[in-house]
C-alpha positions in Angstrom: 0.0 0.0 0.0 1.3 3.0 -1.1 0.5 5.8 1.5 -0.6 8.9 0.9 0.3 12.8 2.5 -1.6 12.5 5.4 -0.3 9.2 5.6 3.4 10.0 5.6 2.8 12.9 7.6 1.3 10.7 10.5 4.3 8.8 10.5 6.3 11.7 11.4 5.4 11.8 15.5 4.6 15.1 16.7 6.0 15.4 19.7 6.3 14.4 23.4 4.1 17.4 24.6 0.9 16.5 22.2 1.3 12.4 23.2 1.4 13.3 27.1 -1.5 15.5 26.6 -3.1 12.1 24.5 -2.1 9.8 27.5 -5.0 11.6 29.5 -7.5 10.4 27.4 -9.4 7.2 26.6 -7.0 5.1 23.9 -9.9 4.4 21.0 -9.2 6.6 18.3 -8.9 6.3 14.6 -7.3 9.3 14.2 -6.2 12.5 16.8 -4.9 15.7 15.1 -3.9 19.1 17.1 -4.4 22.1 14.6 -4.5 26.0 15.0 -2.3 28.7 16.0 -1.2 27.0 18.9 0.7 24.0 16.9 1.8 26.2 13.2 2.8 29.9 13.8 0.4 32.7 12.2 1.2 36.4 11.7 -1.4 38.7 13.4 -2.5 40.4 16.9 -2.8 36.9 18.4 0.0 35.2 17.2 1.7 34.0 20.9 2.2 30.3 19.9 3.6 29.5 23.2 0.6 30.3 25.3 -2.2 29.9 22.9 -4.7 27.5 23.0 -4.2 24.1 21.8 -6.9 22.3 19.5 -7.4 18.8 18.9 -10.2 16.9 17.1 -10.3 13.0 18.3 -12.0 10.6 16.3 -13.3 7.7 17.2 -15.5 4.7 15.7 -17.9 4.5 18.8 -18.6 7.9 20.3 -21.1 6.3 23.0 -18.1 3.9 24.6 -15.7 6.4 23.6 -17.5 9.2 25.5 -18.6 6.8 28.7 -14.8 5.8 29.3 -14.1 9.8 28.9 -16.4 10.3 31.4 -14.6 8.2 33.8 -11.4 9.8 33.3 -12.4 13.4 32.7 -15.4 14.0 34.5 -14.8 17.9 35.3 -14.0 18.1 31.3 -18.1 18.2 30.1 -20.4 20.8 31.3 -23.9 19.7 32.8 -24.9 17.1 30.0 -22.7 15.3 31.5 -25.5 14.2 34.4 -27.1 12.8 31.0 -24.5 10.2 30.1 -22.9 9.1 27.3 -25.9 8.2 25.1 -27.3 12.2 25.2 -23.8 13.5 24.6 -23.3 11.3 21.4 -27.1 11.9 20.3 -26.0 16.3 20.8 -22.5 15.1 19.0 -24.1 13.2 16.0 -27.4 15.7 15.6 -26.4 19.3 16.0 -23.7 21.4 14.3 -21.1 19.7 12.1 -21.2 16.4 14.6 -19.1 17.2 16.5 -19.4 17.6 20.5 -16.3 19.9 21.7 -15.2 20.3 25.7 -13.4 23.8 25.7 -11.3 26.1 28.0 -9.2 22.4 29.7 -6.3 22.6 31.9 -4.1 18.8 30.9 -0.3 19.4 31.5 0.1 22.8 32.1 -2.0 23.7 28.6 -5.1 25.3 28.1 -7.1 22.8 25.7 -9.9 22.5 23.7 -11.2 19.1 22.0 -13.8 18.0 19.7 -15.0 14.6 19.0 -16.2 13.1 15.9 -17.4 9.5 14.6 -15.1 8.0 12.5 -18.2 7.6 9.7 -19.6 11.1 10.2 -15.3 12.2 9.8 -15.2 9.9 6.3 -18.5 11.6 4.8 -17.5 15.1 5.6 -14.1 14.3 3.6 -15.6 12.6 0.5 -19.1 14.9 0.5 -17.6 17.9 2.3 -21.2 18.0 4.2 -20.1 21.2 6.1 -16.2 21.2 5.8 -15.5 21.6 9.1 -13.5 18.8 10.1 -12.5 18.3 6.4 -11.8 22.2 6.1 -9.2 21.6 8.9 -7.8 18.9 7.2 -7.0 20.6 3.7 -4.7 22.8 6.4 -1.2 21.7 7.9 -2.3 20.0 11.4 -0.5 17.8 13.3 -1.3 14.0 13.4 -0.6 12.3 16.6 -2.6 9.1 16.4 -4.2 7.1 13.3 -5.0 3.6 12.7 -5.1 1.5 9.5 -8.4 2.3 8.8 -8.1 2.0 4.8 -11.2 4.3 4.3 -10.2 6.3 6.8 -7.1 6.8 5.3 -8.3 7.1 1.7 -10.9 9.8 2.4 -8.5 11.7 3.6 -6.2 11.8 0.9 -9.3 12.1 -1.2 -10.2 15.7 0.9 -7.0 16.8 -0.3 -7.0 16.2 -3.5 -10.8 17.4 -4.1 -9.5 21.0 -2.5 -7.1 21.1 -4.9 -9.4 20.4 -7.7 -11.7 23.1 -6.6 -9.1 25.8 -6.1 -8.0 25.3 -9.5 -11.4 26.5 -10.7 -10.8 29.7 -9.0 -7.7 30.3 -10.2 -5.7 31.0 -14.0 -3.4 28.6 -16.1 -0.1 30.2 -14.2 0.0 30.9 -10.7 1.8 30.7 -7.4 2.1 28.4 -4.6 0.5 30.9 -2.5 -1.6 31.4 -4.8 -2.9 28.5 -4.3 -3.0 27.6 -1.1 -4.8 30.6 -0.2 -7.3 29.7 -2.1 -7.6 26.3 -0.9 -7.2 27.3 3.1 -10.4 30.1 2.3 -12.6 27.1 0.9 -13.8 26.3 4.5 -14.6 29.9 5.5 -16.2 30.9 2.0 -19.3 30.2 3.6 -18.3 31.5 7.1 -20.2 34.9 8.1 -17.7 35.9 10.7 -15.2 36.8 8.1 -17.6 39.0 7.3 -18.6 40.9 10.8 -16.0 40.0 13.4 -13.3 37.7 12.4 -10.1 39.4 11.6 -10.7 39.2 7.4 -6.6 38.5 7.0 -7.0 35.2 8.4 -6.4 33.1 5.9 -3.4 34.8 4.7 -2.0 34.3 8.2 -2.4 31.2 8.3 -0.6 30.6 4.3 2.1 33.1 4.8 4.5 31.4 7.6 3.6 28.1 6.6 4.0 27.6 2.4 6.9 25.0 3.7 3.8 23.0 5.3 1.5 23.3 2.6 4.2 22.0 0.1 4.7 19.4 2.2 1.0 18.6 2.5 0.2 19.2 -1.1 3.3 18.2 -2.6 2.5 14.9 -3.9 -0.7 15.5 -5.3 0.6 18.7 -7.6 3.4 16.7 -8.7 1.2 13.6 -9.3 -1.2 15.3 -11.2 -0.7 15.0 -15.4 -2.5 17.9 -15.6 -0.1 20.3 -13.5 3.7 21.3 -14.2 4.9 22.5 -10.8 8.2 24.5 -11.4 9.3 23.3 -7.3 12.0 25.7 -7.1 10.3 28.8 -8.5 7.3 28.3 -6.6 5.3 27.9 -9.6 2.6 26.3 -11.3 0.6 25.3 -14.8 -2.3 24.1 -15.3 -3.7 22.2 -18.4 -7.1 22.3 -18.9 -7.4 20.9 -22.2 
């Protein structure tokens, strides 16, 4: 089996501080990724890496046991649904939002954390459908894998994600263009539909987050561009071309 970027970039550990911070939690996930401005630096007014927030989505094939052996361990993590049990939390997880059920504002090993939970089939349809891109939005970005199993469609959707953001971005963009070009386009597709970067959210977001991190895009994307028969991608000028025809 070949694998593919998110793959390979799994197999690269991410460090001693994410896995301690993993060791407090219940072992059953298919895959656990920390992502934000508290694991890749961005440029901007809150841009203290060191003490921001960390943010990890954990998922897992069986959010009712998952969630029940959480409780256990983390009581003090969930707010009052936690009185409900597992069964309510995972109905509120699977039901409402983008399924996912997040406990914010966590003190584990000295960090402030937030963490969301997902099914491992509700995760796989987001990243072949894109149902609401927000787990799969966070995906087409650089994020840190620090746990995934050999689930084979689990692992195939996600290289799928990647290459269907690529696809799309190419729509949006001429024959010749940049790398940043590019990814800017494809780390906006999960906030073109977002109405706080119109009132609120700091509209430069999504070139912060491109700008200090073109190496980890590359790294990301790199194998798909250069796989592709349709793209020439000049590596060393930062360039690409696309052939439609």
């Amino acid at each position: 089996m070949i694998l593919g970027p998110m793959a390979l970039q799994a197999l690269q550990s991410s460090g001693v501080a994410f896995r301690k911070i993993l060791s407090h939690f219940p072992e059953e996930l298919s895959l656990a990724f920390a992502y934000g401005s508290g694991v890749y630096r961005q440029v901007g007014p809150s841009s203290d890496q060191k003490n921001a927030m960390l943010d990890f989505v954990f998922t897992v094939d069986d959010p009712v046991t998952w969630h029940s052996k959480n409780l256990k361990k983390n009581w003090n993590h969930y707010s009052f649904l936690k009185v409900l049990g597992p069964k309510i939390i995972t109905t509120i997880q699977n039901n409402y939002g983008a399924g996912v059920y997040y406990n914010p504002l966590i003190m584990c090993n000295g960090r402030l954390i937030k963490y969301g939970v997902i099914s491992t089939n509700s995760l796989i349809e987001d990243l072949l459908n894109w149902n609401n891109l927000y787990v799969a939005g966070r995906l087409q970005k650089p994020v840190k894998i620090i746990a995934m199993n050999e689930n084979v469609a689990l692992r195939s959707a996600l290289d799928k994600n990647l290459k269907s953001a690529v696809t799309t971005a190419f729509l949006m963009l001429p024959e010749s263009f940049s790398e940043e070009d590019l990814f800017i386009e494809i780390a906006g597709l999960s906030y073109s539909g977002d109405f706080r970067m119109v009132v609120g959210e700091d509209k430069t977001k999504v070139l912060n987050i491109v700008k200090p991190n073109i190496a980890h895009f590359r790294e990301l994307y790199g194998n798909i561009l250069q796989e592709n028969p349709q793209v020439v991608y000049k590596i060393q000028h930062g360039r690409l071309e696309v052939n439609y025809r």
